[in-house]
C-alpha positions in Angstrom: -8.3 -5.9 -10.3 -11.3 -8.5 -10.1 -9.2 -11.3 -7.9 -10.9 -13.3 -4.9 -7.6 -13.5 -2.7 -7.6 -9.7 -3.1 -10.8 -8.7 -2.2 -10.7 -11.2 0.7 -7.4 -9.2 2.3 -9.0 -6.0 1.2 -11.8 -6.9 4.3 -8.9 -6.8 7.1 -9.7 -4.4 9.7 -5.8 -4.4 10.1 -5.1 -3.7 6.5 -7.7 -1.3 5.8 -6.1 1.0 8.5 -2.5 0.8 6.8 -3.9 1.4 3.3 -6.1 4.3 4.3 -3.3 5.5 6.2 -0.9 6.0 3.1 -3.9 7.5 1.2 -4.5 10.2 3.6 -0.8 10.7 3.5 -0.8 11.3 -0.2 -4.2 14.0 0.6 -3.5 15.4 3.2 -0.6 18.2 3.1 -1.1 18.8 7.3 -0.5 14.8 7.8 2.7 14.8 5.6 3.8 18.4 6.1 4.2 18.4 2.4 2.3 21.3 -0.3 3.4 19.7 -3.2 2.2 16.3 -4.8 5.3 14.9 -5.4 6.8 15.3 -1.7 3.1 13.9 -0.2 4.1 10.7 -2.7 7.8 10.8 -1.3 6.6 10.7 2.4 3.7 8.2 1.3 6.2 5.7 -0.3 8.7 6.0 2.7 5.9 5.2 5.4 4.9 2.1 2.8 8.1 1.0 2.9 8.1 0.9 6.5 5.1 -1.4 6.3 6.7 -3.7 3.9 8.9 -6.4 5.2 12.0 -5.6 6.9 10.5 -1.9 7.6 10.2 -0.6 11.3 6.8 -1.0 11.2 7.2 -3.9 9.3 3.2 -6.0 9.1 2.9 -9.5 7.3 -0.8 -8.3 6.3 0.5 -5.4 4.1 3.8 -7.7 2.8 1.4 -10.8 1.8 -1.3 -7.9 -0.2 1.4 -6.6 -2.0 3.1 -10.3 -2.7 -0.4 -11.0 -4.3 -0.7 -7.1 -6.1 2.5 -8.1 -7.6 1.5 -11.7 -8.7 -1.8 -10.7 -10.7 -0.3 -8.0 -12.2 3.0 -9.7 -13.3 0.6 -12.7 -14.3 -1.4 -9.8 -16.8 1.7 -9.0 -18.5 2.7 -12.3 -19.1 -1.0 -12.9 -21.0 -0.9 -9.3 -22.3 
């Protein structure tokens, strides 16, 4: 994705941390307690849900980058 507004977010210290956070969720069996690929992406997607708006851990950071992840890529399949 070459976008400005994206790469702009990408530099928050506070974002960072919750994106690499569901990364080493998905790579790391110990953090997930999961062997298989599938139930690290199960355990990944429930602790980005969190993160998104109305979660318990809820963060207006992570709900406003993936309001604009949505946008550019909705905006691609409009011009595809």
């Amino acid at each position: 994705m070459n976008d400005e507004q994206i790469r702009v977010m990408l530099q928050s210290p506070t974002l960072q941390h919750h994106l690499v956070s569901v990364h080493e969720i998905l790579n790391d069996p110990a953090l997930s307690s999961e062997t298989t690929a599938e139930g690290r992406y199960d355990v990944a997607l429930k602790k980005f849900r969190e993160l998104r708006a109305g979660g318990n851990e809820s963060n207006i950071e992570v709900e406003e980058f993936v309001g604009r992840v949505l946008s550019v890529l909705e905006g691609r399949r409009v011009h595809d």
